[in-house]
N, C-alpha and C positions, 0 to 999 in steps of 0.2 A: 553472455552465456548461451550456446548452443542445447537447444533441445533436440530431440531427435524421438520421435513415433512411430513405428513401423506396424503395417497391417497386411493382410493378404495371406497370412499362414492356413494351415487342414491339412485333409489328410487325400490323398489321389495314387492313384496306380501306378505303376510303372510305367512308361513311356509316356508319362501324360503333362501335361503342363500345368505349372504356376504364375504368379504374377505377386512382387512383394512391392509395396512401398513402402517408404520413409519418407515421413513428413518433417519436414527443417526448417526450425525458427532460431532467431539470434542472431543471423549471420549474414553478410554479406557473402556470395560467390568468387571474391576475389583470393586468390592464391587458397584452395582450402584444398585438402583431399578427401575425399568421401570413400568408405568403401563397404562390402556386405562380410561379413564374416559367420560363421556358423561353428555349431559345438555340440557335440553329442556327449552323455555323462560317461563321464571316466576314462575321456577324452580331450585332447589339447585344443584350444580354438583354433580353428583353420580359416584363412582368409580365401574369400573366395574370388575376389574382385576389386577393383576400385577405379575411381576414375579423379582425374582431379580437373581444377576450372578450367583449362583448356581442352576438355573434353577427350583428352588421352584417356587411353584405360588400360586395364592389368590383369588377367585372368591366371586362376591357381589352374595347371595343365588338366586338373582333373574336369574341369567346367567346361577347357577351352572347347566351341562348337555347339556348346547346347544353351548354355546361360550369357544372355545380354546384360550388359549394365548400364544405363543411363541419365540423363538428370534431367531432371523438365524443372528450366530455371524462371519460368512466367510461374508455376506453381509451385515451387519451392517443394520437392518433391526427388527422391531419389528411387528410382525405379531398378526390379531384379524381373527380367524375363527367364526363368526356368522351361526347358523344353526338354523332351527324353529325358525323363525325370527316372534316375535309377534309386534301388534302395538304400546305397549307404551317402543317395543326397540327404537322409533324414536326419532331423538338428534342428536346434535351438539357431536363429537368424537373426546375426545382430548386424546393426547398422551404425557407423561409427565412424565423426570427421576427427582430421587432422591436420590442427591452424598454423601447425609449426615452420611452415613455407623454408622446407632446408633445401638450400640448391646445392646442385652436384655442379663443379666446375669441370669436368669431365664431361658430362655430357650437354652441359649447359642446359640440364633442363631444373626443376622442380621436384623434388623426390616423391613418390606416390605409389608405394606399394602395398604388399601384403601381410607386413609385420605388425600384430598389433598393438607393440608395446610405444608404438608412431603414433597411437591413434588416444586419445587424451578424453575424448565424447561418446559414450555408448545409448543407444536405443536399451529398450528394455526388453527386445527379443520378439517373436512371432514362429511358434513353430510348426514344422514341414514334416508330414508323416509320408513317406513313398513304402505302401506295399505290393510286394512282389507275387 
């Protein structure tokens, strides 16, 4: 059973930066996908990122350039570096694997994106205020 913790949420200005982790228990690193999602109320969850155990990664176009995403696999740890932090980054930040290792034959790789009806394991959130 995958857990999943996430901390690092407040509130900050506009242009300014974050840092979120996800702490992850249960799981081995092998074939898994990790990703960050976020959700604002009255609003659909939007993926923001994800990377899966080859350290591939996937950004929503609206991140691409300002938000990193990483894994720090000696600390079991999933990392979100936010930078030029604009206002409608603010949301609810969830963190969420997916063990379901579907390959694509097509492009021979391991599917890892940003849909999260893929993602089976949810954090319990950490939220992100950017005022402008």
């Amino acid at each position: 059973q995958v857990q999943l913790v996430e901390s690092g949420g407040g509130s900050v200005q506009a242009g300014g930066s974050l840092r979120l982790s996800c702490a992850i228990s249960g799981h081995t690193y092998s074939r898994v996908c990790l990703g960050w999602f976020r959700q604002d109320p009255g609003k659909e969850r939007e993926g923001v990122g994800s990377i899966f155990s080859d350290d591939r990664t996937t950004y929503a176009d609206s991140v691409k350039g300002r938000f990193t995403i990483s894994l720090d696999k000696a600390k079991n740890t999933l990392n979100l570096q936010m930078n030029s932090l604009k206002s409608e980054d603010t949301g609810m930040y969830y963190c969420a694997a997916d063990l379901s290792s579907r390959w694509d034959p097509r492009t021979r790789l391991f599917l890892c994106g940003l849909g999260s009806a893929s993602f089976g394991y949810w954090g319990q959130g950490t939220q992100v205020t950017v005022s402008s």
